[in-house]
N, C-alpha and C positions, 0 to 999 in steps of 0.2 A: 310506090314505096313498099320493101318489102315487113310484112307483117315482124316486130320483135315475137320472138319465142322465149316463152318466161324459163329463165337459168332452173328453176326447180324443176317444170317439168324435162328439160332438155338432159337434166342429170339424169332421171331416169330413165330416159335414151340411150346416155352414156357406159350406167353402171353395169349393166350386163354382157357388153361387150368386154368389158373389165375385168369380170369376173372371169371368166373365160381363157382369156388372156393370162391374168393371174393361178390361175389352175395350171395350163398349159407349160409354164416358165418353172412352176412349182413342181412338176412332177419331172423336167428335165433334169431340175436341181437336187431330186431326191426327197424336197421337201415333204412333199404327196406322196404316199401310195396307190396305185390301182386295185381297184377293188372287181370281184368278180359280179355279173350283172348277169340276169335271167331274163329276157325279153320271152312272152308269154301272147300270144294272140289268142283271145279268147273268142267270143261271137261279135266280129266285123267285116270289116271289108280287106284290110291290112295297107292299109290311106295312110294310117303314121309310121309304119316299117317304111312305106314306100317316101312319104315324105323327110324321113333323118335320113333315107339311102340318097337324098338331093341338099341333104346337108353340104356346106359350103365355111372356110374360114372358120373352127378345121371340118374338114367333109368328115362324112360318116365312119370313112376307114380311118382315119386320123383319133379319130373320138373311141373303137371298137377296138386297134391295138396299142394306144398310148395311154390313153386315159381310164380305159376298164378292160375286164377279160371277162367278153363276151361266150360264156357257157354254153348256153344254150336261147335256140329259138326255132319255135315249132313251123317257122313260116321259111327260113333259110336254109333250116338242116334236116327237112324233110326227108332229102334222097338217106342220109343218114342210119335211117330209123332206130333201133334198137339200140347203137352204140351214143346214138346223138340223146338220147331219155337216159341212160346208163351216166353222161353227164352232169344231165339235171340233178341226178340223184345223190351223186357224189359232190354237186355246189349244195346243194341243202344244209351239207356240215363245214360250212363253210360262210367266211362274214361275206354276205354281198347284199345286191340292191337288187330288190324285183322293178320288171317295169311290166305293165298289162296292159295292153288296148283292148280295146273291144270289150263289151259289158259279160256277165257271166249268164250264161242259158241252164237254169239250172230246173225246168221241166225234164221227167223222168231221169231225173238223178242225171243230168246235163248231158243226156245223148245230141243233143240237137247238136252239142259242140263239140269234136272229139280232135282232140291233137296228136295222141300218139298210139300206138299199137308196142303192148310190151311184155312179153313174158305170152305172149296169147290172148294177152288181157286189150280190152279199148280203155284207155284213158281219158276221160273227158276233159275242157276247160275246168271245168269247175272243179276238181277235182286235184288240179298241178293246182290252181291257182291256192285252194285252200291247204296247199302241202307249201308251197314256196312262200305264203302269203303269214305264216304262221312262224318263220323262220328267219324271215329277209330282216336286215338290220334297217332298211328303206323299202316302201312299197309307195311308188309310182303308178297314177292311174292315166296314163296317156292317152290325149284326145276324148272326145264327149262322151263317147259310148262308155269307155272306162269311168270315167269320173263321174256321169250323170244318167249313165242310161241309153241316152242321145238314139241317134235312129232302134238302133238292134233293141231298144226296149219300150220303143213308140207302141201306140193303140196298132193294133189291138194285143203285142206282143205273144205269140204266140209260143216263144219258145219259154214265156217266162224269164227274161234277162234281166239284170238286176247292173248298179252300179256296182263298180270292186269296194266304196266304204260302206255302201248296205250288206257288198255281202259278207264282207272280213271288218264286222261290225265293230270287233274289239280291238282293231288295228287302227294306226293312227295313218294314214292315207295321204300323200302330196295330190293335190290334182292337180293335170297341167290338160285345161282344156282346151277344145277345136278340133274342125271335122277337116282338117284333118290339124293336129296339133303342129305350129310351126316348129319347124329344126331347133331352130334358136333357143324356143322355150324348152324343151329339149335337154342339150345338150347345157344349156344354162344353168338349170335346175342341177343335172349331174356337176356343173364342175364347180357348184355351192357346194353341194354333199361333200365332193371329196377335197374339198378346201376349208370347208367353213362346216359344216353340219347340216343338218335342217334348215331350210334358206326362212328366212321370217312369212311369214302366211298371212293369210288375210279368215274373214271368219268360215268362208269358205275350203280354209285349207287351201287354196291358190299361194303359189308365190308371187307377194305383193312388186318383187321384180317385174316380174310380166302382166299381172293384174293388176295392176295399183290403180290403173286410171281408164277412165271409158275408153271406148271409139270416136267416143263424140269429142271427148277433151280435148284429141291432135287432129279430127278430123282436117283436111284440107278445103272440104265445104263449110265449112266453121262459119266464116263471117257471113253466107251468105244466112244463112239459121240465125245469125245475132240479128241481120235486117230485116229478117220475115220475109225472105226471098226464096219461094220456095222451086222445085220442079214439077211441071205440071204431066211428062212423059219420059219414061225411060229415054237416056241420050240428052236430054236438057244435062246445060251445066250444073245448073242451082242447087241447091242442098233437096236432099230423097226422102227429109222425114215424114211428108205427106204421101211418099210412095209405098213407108211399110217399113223405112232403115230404122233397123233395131240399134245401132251406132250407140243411142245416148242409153240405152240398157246394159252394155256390152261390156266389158272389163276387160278390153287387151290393147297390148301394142301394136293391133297391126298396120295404123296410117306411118308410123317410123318402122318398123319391122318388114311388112312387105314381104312378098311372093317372089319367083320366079327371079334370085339369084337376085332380088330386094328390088325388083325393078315395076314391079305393079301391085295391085289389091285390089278385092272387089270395087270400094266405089271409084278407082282412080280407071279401074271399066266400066263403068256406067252400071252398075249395078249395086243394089240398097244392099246393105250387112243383114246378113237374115239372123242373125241372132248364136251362129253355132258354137260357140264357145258358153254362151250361159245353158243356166239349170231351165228343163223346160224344151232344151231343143229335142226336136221339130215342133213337137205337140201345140205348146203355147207359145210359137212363134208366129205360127201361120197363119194368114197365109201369107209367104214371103212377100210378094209385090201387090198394094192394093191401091186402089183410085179414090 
């Protein structure tokens, strides 16, 4: 027999898709405006540029010329240079949304992290982020690095990287965490903004859309955790909590949300949820798989 799924949390499955949806219809009909958006790579890998560019229903182009007017981003408008920063500078006076991946490097006044070349001058991450961060009528901190630190400010941190709410201390900050943060939450997040406002937060500042409930709450190894059946090696069916799955610490959607065009997740590959969406990641996760 198949398992009931309790209507509360299924709605929360639901409502996001919804939102979206509702955005979408709402800016056909005029309802909505587009608002202009600064996508900002700070000190990362650029895992959440790459992951909204695998965005799907609507893809990333979809979301970049219908829903906002993508300004500027230091990681696509590279070949650009000079007139692509000339941009930036001109959305500053201008109502839009920041978004920032990757945490802020701000040893010796953030060379470690340098986005653009202007006027002669080196620009650093830290630098755009504390000029757009100071400005933005929204500041998104996308994926771990952003929101938490996450690897770019793990031990022994050398570049000195900081979260985007530690370092725009007096800003009120969405985080929308994970290594790499999914599309969904994403574009989700934006199409509250420009429907709805600041989506409702959790105390974390997460939107409770996507954070409301663990990994462990929908996990698909659920019942076998309820009977104290556990896995005794990678590749066992049974539930991974004695393997090191961070699952029942973890605040997101990903057993309904899913990977790879919604079609997988790490434990539905045999592999424990290492923790990368909470505060803490890598550091106080590790070590990912233990016996």
């Amino acid at each position: 027999m198949q398992d009931k799924i309790c209507p509360i949390m299924e709605g929360k499955g639901r409502i996001p898709r919804k939102v979206i949806d509702f955005t979408i219809q709402g800016i056909r009909e005029g309802k909505f405006k587009k608002m202009n958006l600064i996508w900002l790579e700070a000190c990362g890998c650029s895992g959440n540029i790459i992951s909204l560019l695998n965005a799907e229903d609507p893809d990333a182009i979809y979301l970049l010329s219908e829903m906002v007017n993508l300004t500027y981003n230091n990681s696509l408008m590279v070949q650009e240079g000079k007139r692509a920063f000339e941009k930036f500078l001109q959305t500053l006076d201008t109502e839009f949304i920041l978004v920032v991946e990757g945490a802020v490097a701000t040893k010796d006044n953030g060379l470690y992290d340098v986005v653009a070349r202007y006027n002669g001058k080196l620009v650093t991450g830290m630098e755009a982020v504390k000029m757009a961060g100071e400005k933005a009528k929204y500041v998104l901190a996308v994926g771990s690095c952003a929101a938490y630190g996450g690897p770019s400010a793990a031990r022994p941190n050398p570049s000195e990287s900081k979260s985007v709410p530690e370092f725009l201390e007096n800003r009120k900050v969405i985080r929308v965490p994970g290594c790499p943060s999914h599309p969904q939450w994403i574009v989700g997040t934006i199409a509250h903004i420009l429907s709805f406002g600041r989506p409702e937060l959790d105390r974390e500042n997460r939107p409770v859309l996507f954070y409301g409930v663990t990994i462990h709450d929908r996990c698909e190894r659920r019942s076998y955790f309820d009977k104290g059946i556990f896995a005794k090696k990678l590749g066992d069916k049974e539930c991974m909590f004695k393997l090191g799955c961070r699952g029942p610490i973890t605040r997101t959607d990903c057993p309904i949300r899913r990977w790879n065009e919604s079609i997988n997740w790490p434990i539905g590959n045999n592999t424990p949820c290492i923790g990368c969406a909470r505060n803490g990641f890598p550091d106080s996760m590790e070590p990912f798989v233990r016996y």
